[in-house]
Chimera marker file (.cmm) of the C-alpha trace (Angstrom):
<marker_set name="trace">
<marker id="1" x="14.094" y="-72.472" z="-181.118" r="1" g="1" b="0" radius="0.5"/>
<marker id="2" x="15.944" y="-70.931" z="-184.072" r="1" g="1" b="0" radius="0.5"/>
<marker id="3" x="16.797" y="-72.722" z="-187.208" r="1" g="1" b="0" radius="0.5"/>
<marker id="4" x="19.607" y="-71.865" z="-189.498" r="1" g="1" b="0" radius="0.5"/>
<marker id="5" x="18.680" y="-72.465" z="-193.630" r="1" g="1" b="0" radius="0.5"/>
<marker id="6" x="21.418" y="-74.801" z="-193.769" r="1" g="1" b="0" radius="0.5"/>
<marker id="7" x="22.357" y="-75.285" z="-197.886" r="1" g="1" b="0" radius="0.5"/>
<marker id="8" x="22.581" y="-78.909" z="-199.268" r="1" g="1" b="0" radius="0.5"/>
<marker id="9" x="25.757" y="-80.200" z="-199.899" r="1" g="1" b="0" radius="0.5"/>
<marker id="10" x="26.872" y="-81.342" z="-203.103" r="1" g="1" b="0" radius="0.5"/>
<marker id="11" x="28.283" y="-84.340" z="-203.232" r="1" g="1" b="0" radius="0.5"/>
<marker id="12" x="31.119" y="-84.304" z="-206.229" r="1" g="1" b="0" radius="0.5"/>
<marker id="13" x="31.872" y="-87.110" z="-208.391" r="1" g="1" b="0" radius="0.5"/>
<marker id="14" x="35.435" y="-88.018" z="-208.971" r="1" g="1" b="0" radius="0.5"/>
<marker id="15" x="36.557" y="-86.962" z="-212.478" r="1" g="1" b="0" radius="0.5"/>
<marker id="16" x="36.282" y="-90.003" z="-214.880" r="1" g="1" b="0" radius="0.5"/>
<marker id="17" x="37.897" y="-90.866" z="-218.134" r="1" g="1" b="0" radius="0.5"/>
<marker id="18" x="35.677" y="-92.638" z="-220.686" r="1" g="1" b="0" radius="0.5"/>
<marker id="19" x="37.522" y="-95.561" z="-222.509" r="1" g="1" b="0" radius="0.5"/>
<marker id="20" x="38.135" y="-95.193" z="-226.889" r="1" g="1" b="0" radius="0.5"/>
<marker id="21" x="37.532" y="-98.943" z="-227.105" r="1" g="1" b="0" radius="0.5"/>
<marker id="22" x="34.469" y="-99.864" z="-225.170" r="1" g="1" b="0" radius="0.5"/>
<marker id="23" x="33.138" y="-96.454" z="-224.515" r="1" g="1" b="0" radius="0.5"/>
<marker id="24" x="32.749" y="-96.737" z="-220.113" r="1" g="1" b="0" radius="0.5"/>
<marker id="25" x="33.886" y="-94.395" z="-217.802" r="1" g="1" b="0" radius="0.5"/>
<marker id="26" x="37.024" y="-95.149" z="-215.317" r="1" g="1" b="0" radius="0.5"/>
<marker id="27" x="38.508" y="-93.205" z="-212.939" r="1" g="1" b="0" radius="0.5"/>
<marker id="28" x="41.709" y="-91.680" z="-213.508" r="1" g="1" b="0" radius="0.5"/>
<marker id="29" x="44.095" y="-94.329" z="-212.247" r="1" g="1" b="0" radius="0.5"/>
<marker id="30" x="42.229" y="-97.604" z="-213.414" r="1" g="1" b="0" radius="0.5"/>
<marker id="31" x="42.004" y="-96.592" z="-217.001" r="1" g="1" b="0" radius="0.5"/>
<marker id="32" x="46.012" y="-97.034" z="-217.169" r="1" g="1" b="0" radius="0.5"/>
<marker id="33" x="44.967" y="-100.390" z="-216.165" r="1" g="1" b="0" radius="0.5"/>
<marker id="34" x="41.926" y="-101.276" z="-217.743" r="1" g="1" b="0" radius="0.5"/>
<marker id="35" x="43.152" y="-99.782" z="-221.223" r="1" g="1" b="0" radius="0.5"/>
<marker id="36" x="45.512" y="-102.886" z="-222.269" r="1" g="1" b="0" radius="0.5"/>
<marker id="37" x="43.037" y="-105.508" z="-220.685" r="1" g="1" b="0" radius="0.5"/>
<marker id="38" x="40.356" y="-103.799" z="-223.132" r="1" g="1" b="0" radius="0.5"/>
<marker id="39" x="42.084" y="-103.593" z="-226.558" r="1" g="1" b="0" radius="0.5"/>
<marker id="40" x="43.441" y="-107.198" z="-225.625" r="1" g="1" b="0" radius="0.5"/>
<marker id="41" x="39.526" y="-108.455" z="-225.557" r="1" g="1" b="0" radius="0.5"/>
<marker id="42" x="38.768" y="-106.444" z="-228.351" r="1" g="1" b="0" radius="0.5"/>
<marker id="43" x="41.377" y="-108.176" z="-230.458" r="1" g="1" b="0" radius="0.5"/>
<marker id="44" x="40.732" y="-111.496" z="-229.076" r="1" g="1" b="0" radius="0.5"/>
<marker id="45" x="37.104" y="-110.941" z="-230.396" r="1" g="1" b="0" radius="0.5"/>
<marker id="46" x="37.687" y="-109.088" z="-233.655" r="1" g="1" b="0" radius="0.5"/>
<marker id="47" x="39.620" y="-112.039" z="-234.117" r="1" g="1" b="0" radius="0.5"/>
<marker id="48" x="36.524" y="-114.366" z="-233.850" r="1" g="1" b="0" radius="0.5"/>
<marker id="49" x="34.413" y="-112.638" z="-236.012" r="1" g="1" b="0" radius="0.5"/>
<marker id="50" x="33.649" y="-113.173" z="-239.620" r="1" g="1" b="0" radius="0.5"/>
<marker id="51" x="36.060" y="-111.124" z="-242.200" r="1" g="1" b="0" radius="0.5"/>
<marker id="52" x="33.276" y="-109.344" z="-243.437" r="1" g="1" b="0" radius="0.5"/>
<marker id="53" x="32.892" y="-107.922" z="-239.823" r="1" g="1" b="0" radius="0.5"/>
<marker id="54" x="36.658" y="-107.509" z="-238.778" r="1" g="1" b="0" radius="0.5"/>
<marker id="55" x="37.527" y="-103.951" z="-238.248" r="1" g="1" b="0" radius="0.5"/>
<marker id="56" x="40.292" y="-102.271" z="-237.753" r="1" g="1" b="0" radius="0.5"/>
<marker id="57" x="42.170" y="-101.275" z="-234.226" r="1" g="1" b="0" radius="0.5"/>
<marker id="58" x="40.701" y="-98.615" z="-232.568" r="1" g="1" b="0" radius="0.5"/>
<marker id="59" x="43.339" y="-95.717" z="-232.272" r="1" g="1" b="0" radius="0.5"/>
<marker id="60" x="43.452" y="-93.475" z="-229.696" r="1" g="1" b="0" radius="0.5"/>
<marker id="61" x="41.970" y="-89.984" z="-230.407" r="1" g="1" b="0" radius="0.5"/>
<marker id="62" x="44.737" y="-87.184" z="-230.185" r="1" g="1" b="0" radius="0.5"/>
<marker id="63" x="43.859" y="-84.329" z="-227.732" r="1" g="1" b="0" radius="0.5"/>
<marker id="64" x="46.054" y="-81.217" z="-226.881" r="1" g="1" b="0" radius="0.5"/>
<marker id="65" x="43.522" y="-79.187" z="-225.501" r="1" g="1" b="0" radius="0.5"/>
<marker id="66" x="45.064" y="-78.050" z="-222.444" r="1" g="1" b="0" radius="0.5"/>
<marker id="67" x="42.926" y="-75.184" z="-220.258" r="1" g="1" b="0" radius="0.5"/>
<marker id="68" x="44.785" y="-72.343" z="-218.765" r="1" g="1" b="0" radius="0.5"/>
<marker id="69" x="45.888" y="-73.849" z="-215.656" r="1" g="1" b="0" radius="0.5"/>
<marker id="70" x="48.355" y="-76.648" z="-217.902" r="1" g="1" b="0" radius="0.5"/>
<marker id="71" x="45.196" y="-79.372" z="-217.004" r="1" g="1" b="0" radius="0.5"/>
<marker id="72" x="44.022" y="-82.033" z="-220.027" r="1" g="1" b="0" radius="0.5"/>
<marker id="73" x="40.547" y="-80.821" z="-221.104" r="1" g="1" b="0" radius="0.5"/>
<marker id="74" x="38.736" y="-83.934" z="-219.375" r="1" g="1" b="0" radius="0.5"/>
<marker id="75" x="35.339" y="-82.939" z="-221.339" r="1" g="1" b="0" radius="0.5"/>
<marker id="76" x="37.107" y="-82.701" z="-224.614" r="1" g="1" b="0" radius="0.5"/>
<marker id="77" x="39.085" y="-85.706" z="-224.272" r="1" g="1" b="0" radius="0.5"/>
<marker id="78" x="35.945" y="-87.911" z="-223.334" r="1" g="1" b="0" radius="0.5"/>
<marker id="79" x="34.158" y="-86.597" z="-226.002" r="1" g="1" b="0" radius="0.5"/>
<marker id="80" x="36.709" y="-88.009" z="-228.107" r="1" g="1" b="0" radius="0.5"/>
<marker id="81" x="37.471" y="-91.108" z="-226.303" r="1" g="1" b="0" radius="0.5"/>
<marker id="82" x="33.492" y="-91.355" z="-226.814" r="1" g="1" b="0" radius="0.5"/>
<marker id="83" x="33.451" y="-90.133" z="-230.444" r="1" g="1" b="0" radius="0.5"/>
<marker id="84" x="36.058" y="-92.851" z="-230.809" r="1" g="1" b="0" radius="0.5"/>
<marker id="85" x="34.111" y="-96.051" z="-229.467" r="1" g="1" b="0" radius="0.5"/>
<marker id="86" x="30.814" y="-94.971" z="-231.322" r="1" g="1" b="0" radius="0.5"/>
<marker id="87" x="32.986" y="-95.116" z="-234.259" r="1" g="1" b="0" radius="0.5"/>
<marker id="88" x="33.417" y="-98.872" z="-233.930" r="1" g="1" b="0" radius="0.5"/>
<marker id="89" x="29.788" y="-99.346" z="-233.956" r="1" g="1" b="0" radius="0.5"/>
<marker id="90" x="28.428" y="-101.287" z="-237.317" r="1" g="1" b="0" radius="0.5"/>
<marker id="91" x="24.783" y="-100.370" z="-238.742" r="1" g="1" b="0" radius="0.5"/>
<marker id="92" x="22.439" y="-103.553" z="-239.516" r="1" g="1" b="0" radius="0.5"/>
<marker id="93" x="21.270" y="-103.844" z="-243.054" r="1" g="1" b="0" radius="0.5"/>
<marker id="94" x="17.698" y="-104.115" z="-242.553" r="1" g="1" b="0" radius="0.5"/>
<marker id="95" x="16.936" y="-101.487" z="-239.374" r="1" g="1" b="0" radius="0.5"/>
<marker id="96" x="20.011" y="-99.067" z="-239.324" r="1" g="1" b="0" radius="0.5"/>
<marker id="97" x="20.102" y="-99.726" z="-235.939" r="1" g="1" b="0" radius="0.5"/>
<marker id="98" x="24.603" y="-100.174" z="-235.095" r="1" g="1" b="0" radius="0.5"/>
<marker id="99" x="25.732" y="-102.873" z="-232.704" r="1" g="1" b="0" radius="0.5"/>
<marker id="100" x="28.810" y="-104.208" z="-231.945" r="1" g="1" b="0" radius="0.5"/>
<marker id="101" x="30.093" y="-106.458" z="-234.828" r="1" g="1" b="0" radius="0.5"/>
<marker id="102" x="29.742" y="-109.631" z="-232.137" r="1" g="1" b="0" radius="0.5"/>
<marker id="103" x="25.665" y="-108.374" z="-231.115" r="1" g="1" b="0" radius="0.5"/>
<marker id="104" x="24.914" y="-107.494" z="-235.018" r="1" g="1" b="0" radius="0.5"/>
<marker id="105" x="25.208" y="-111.420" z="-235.606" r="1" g="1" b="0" radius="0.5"/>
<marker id="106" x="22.757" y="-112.083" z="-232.719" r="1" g="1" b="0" radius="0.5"/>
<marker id="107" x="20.863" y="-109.073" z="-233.982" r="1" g="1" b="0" radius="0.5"/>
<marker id="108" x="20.317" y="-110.440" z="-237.474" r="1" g="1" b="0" radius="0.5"/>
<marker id="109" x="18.881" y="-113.920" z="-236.451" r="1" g="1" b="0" radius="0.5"/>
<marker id="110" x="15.719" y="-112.005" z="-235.311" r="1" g="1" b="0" radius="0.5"/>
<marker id="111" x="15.326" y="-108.171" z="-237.610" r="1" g="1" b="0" radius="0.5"/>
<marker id="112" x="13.312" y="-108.890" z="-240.342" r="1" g="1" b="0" radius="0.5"/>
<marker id="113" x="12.572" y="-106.613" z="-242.984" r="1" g="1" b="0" radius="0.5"/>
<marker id="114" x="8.866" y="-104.340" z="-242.119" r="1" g="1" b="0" radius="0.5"/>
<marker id="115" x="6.288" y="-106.283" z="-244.613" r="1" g="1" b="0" radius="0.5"/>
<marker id="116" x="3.733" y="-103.431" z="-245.946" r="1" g="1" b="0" radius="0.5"/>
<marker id="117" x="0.363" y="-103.732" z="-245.451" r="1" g="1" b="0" radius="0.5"/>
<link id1="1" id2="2" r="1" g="1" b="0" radius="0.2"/>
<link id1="2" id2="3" r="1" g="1" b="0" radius="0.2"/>
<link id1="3" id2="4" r="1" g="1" b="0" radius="0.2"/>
<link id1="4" id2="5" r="1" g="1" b="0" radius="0.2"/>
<link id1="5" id2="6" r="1" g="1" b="0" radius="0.2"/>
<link id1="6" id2="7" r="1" g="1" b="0" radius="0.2"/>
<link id1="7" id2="8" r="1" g="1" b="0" radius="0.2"/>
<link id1="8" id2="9" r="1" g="1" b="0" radius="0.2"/>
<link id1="9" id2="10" r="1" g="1" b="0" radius="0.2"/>
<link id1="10" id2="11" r="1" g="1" b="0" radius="0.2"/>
<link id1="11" id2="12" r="1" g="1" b="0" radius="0.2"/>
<link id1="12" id2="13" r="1" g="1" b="0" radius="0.2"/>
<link id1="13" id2="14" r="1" g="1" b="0" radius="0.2"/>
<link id1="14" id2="15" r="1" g="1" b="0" radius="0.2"/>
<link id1="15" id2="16" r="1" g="1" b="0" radius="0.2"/>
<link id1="16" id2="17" r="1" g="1" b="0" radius="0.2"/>
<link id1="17" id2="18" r="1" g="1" b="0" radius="0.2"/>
<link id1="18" id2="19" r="1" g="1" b="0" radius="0.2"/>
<link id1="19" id2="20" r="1" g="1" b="0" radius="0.2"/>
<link id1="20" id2="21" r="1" g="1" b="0" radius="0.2"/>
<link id1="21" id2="22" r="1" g="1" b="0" radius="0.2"/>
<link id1="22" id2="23" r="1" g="1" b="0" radius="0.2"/>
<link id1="23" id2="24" r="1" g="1" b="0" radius="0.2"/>
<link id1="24" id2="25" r="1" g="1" b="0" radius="0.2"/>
<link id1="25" id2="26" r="1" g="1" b="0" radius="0.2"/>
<link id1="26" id2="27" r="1" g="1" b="0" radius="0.2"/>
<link id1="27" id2="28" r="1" g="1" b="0" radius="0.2"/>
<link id1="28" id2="29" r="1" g="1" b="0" radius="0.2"/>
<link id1="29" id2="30" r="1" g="1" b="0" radius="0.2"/>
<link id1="30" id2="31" r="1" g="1" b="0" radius="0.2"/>
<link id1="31" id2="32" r="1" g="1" b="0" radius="0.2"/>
<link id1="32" id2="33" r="1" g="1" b="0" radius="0.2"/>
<link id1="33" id2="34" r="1" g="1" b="0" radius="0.2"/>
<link id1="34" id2="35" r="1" g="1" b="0" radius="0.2"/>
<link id1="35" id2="36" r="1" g="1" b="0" radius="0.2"/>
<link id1="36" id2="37" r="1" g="1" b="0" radius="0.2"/>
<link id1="37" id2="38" r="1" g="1" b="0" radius="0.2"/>
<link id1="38" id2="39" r="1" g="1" b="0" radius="0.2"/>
<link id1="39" id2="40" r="1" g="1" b="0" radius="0.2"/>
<link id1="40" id2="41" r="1" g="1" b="0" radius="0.2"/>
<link id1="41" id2="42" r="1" g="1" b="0" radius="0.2"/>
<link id1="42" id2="43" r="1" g="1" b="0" radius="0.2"/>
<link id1="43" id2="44" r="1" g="1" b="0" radius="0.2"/>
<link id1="44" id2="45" r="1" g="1" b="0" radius="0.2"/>
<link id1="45" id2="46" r="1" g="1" b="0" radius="0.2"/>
<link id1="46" id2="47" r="1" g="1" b="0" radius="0.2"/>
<link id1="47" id2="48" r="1" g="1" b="0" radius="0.2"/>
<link id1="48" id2="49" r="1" g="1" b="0" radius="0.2"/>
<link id1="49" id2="50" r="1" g="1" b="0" radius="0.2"/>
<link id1="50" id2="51" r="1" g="1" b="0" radius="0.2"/>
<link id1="51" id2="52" r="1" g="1" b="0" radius="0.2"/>
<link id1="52" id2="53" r="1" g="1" b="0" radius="0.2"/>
<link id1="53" id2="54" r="1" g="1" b="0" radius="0.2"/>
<link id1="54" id2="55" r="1" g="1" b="0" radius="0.2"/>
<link id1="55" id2="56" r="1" g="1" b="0" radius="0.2"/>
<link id1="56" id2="57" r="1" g="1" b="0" radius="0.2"/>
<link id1="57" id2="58" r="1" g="1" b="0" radius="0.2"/>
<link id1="58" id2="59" r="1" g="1" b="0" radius="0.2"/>
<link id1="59" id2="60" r="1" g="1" b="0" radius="0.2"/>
<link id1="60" id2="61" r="1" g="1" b="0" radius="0.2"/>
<link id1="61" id2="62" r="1" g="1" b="0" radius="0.2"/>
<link id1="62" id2="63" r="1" g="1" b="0" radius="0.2"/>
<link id1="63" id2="64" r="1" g="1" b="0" radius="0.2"/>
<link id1="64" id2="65" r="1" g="1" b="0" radius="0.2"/>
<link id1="65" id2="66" r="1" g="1" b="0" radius="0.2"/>
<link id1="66" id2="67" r="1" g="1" b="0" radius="0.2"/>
<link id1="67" id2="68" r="1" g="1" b="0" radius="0.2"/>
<link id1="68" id2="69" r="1" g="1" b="0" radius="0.2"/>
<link id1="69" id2="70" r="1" g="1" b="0" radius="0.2"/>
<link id1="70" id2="71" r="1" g="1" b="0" radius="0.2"/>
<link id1="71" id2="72" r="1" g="1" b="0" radius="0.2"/>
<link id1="72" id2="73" r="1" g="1" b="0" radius="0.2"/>
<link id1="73" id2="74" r="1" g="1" b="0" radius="0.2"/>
<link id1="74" id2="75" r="1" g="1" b="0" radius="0.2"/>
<link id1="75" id2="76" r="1" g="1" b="0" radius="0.2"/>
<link id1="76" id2="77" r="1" g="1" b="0" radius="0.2"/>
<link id1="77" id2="78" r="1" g="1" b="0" radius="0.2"/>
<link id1="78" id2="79" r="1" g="1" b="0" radius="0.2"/>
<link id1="79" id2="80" r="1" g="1" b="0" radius="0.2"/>
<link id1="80" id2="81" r="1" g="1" b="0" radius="0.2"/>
<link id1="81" id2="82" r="1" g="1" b="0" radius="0.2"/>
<link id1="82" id2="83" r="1" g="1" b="0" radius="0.2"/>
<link id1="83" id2="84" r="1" g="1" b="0" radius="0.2"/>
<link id1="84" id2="85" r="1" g="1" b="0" radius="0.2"/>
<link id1="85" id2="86" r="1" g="1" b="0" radius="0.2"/>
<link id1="86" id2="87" r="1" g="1" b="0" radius="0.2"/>
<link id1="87" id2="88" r="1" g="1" b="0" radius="0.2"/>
<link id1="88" id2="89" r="1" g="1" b="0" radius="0.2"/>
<link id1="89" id2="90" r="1" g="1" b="0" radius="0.2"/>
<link id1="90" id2="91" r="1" g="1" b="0" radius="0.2"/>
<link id1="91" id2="92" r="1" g="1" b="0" radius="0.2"/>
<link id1="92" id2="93" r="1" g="1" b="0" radius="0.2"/>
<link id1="93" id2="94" r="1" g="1" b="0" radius="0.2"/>
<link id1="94" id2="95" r="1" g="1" b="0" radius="0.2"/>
<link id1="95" id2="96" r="1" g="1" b="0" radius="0.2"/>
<link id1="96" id2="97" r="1" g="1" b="0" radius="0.2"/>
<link id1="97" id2="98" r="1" g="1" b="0" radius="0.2"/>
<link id1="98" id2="99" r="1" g="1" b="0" radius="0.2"/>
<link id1="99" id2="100" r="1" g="1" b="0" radius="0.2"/>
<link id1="100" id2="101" r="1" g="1" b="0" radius="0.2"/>
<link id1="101" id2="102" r="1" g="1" b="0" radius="0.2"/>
<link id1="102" id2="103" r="1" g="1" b="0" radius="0.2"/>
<link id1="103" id2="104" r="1" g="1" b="0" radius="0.2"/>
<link id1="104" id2="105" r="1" g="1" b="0" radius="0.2"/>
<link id1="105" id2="106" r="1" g="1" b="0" radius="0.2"/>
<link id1="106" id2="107" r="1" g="1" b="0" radius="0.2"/>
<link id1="107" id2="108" r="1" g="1" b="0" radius="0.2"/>
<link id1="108" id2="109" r="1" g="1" b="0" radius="0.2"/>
<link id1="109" id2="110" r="1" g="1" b="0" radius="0.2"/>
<link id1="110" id2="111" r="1" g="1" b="0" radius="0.2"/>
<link id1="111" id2="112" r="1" g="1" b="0" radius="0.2"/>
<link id1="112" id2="113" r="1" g="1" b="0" radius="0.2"/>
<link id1="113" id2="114" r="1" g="1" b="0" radius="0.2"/>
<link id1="114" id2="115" r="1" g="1" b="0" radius="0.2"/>
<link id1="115" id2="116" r="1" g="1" b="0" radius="0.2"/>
<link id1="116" id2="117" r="1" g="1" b="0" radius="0.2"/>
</marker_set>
């Protein structure tokens, strides 16, 4: 009986767009969709925070890079779409650690300062 080395096959992900609000990934035709829905939650809950915590909009990050073949750079664009949702990240004044303005609330109920001993 003779076997053939038969080569794995790989198994290719659909290309994915990562949102500049909330920082997931979506595939190419649900992030037209699931772009409005987002920045509509994100302004319904900016809206509910504290002023103190209100930021502004998230804008979309510009990119032009456009490889050889007249294709969007998807890398480059999700590095900015990523870039851009880290962005709206706040640091808590005790640990450093950033949340989102909503989770820095619940955060700061339980980070206490480090008491030295």
């Amino acid at each position: 009986m003779v076997r053939k080395h038969l080569k794995p096959t790989m198994i290719r992900r659909p290309p994915t767009i990562v949102c500049y609000i909330c920082g997931r990934e979506y595939g190419t035709k649900s992030i037209a969709i699931h772009e409005p829905q987002c920045l509509k939650k994100w302004h319904n809950e900016n809206n509910l925070l504290p002023k103190e915590l209100r930021r502004p909009e998230p804008k979309k990050p510009e990119v032009r890079t456009i490889t050889a073949k007249g294709f969007y750079d998807l890398d480059a664009l999700n590095e900015a779409a990523w870039t851009s949702a880290q962005s709206t990240l706040v640091p808590c004044a005790v640990c450093g650690r950033t949340f989102l303005p909503d989770r820095l609330i619940v955060h700061q109920r339980s980070c206490k300062p480090k008491v030295a001993k």
